[in-house]
N, C-alpha and C positions, 0 to 999 in steps of 0.2 A: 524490621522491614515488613512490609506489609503483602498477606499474602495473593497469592495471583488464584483467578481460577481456573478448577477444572471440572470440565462440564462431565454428565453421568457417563456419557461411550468415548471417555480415554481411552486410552489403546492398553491401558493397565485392565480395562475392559473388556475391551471388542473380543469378538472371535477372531482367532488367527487369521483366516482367510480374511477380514477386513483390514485388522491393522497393517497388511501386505500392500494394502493401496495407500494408505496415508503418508504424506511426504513430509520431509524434514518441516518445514514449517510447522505443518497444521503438527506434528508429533511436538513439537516444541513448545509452542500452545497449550496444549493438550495436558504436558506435563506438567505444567504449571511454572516452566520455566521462564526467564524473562526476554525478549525474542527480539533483534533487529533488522529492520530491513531499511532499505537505502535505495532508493531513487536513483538509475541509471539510464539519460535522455541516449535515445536513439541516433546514432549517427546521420551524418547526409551525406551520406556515401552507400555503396555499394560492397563495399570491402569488410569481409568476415575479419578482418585483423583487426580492425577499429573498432568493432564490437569487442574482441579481445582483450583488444588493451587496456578498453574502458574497465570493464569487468576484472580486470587484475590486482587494481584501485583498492576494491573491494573484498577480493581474496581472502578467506580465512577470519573472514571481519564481520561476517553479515551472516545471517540464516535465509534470508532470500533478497533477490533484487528484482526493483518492480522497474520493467519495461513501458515507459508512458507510450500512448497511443497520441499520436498527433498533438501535444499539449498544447496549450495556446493556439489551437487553432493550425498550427503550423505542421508543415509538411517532413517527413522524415521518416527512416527505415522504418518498416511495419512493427508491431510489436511480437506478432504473433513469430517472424522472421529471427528476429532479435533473441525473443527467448530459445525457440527452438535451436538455436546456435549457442546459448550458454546451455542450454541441457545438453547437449552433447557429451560438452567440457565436465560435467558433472554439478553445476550450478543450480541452487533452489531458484525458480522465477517468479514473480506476481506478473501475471500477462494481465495490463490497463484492456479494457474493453469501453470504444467512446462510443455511444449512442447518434452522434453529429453522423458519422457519414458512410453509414450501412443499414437497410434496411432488417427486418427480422429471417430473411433467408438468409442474408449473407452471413450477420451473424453468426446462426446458429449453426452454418456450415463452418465458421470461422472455431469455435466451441467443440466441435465433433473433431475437427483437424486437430484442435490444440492437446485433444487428452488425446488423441492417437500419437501423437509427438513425445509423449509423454509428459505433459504441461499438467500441473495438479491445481494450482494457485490464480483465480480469477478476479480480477478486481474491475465492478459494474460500475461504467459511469454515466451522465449524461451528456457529457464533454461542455467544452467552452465555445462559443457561436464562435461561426466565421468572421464575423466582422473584425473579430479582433486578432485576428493569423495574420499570415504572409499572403492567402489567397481568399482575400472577402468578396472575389467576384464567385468563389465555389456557391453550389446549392446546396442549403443543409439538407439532413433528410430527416433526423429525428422520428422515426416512427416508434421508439420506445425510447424510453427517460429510462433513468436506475433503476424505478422498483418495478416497472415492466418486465426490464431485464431480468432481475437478478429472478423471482417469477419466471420467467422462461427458462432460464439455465436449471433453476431448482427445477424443474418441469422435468426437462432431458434427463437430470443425473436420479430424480425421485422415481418418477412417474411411467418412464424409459418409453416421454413421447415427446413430438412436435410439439409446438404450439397447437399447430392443427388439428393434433390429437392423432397424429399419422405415428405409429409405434415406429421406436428403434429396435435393434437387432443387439446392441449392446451399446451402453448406457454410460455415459462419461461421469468417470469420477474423477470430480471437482471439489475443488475449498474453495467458498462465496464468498469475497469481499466486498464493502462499497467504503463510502468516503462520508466524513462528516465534517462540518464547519460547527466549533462550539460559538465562536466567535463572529461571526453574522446575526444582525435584527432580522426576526424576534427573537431574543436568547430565549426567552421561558419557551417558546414554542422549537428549537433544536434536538430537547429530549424525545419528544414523540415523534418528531418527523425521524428519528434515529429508530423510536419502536415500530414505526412500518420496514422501514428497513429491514429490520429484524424478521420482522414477521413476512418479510417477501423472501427470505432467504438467507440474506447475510450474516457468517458466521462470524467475521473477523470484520476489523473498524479501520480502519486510516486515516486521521482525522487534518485538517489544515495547521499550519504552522500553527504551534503553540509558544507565543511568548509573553502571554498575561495569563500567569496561573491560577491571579483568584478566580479569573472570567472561566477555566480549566475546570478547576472544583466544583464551582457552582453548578455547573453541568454535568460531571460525574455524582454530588449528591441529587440531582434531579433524575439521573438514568437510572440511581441506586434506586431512590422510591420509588418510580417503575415496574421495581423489578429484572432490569435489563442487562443487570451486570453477572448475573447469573447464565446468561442467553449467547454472550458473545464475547470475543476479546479485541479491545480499543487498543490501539496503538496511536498516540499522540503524537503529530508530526510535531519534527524540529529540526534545527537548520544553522550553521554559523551564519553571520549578517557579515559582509567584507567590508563594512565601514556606514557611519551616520547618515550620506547622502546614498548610499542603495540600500538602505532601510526604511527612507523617507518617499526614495522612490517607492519602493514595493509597494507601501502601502497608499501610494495615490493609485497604482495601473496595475496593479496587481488585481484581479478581480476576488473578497474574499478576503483578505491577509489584512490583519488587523496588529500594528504592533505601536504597542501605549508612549506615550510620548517619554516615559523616566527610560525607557530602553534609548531611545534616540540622544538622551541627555547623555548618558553613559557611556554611550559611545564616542558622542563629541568631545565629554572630557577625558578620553584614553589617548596615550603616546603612541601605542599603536592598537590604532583600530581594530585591524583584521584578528589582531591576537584577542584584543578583549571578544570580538567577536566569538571567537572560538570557545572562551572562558566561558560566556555567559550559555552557549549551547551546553557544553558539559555539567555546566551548575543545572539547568531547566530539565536536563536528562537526568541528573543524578535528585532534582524535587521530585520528578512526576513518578518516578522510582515509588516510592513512599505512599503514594496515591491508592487509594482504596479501587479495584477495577482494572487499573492500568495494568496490561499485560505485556509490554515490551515500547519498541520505540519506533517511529517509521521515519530516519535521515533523509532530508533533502537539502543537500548544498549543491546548488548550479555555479557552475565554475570552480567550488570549490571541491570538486571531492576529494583528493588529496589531500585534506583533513579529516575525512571520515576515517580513517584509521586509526590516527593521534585521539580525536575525538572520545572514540569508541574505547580504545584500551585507558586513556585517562578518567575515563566517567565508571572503569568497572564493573560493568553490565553482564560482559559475558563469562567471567568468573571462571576460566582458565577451559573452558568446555570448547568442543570443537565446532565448527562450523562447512559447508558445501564452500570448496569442492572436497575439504580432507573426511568426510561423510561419507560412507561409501552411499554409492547409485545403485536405485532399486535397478531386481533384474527385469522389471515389465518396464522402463525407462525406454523408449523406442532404440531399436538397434540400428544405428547410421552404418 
């Protein structure tokens, strides 16, 4: 098995007084453990139950669950609402941060709430244009893309200022995520737009659905020659497919999501779909395993999460260790 890394201020490292702020995740990481986290869409609702329940799915299964922000354009509970209501419960969160439809004040008010909540885990995005949501008559606002962001966050939790250069009083501590597509044109050009990333901030990687792993490696050996793998830890999304024709979908209107036509074949020729579906997930988690770099795994099944359990203990990942909420909760965790 191939090992994972861990960067020079592990917590095998830090001074006490820091490792007190790092959360289940980033300490999981850190240790060079191998880390999952799992995609949990926002209710459209109102009701703290339903956030609940979703999250229950996931229970004892996951090291954090990331809260999307408006994905698709589309409208739904807040993220920053979402997670703060699993931290309560005792949940690790990734709080999605979209760049569409906040300017850099709200943001960075939105950032300053989120570690007073006790939110550790951010993930920078540029989000996906309106046009393609439920409401494309909205105004986008985009006044910062990903590396803008992740840049200003690193700002606030480094620098302990504004953008504006207006000082804080106390300085959120944050773990910087952002997002990668290995699988978009230009591939050779994926590595370096990964190393700005990097260099704007981003500790940890989430990358889009991975189900062509040569197209996977090639990217991982180009991040290694880099140097990049040293810098951060990738987490390669993956996903069970529910069958041939919402595979075929995903990858016409999917914006991004690229899946090779022998996965589409495979599926066609399976008696039951959904189950090979599943198979092929646990096999693609238990290859990327192996990968030089790859430091855990980031689940997204829509509609399906009630296989991310089956999934997760079939594929062996978390090798009998605990996971949030049986974790205990820091005590600086905001007190409800």
């Amino acid at each position: 098995m191939t090992s994972r890394p861990i960067l020079p201020d592990s917590p095998q490292t830090l001074p006490a007084e820091n490792v007190s702020h790092i959360g289940h995740l980033e300490r999981v990481l850190r240790s060079g453990q191998f880390a999952v986290t799992a995609e949990l869409a926002p209710p459209d609702s109102a009701d703290p139950q339903e956030v609940h329940a979703r999250a229950q799915l996931f229970a004892n299964h996951v090291d954090a669950m990331n809260a999307t922000d408006g994905s698709g354009a589309n409208c739904h509970m807040s993220s920053v609402a979402m997670c703060a209501l699993l931290a309560r419960e005792g949940y690790e969160t990734v709080m999605q941060i979209s760049c569409r439809d906040r300017n850099r004040i709200a943001i960075q008010g939105d950032v300053l709430g989120a570690a007073a909540l006790g939110l550790r885990n951010l993930l920078c995005l540029t989000g996906d244009g309106v046009q393609v949501g439920d409401h494309p008559e909205a105004k986008p606002v985009f006044d910062l893309d990903s590396l803008s962001l992740l840049e200003i966050v690193a700002g606030l939790r480094d620098k302990h200022a504004f953008a504006s250069g207006r000082s804080l009083t106390s300085a959120p501590k944050v773990f910087l995520g952002a997002a990668a597509n290995p699988f978009a044109p230009p591939f050779a050009f994926r590595p370096h737009r990964l190393a700005k990333k990097i260099a704007a901030g981003a500790q940890f990687i989430q990358t889009q659905y991975c189900f062509d792993l040569p197209r996977f490696q090639d990217f991982m050996h180009r991040a290694r020659d880099l140097g990049l793998l040293e810098k951060c830890f990738i987490l390669p999304g993956v996903g069970p497919l529910a069958s041939a024709r919402t595979a075929d979908w995903m990858r016409r209107h999917v914006p991004g999501v690229h899946i090779p036509d022998d996965v589409i074949k495979r599926l066609k020729s399976a008696k039951d779909q959904k189950a090979e579906g599943r198979d092929l997930c646990i096999e693609m988690i238990q290859q990327l395993r192996e990968i030089e770099g790859v430091s855990g795994v980031h689940i997204m099944a829509h509609r399906q999460e009630a296989l991310v359990p089956e999934i997760i203990q079939r594929a062996g990942i978390l090798q009998g260790r605990s996971t949030p909420p049986s974790s205990p909760v820091s005590n600086d965790s905001y007190a409800w």
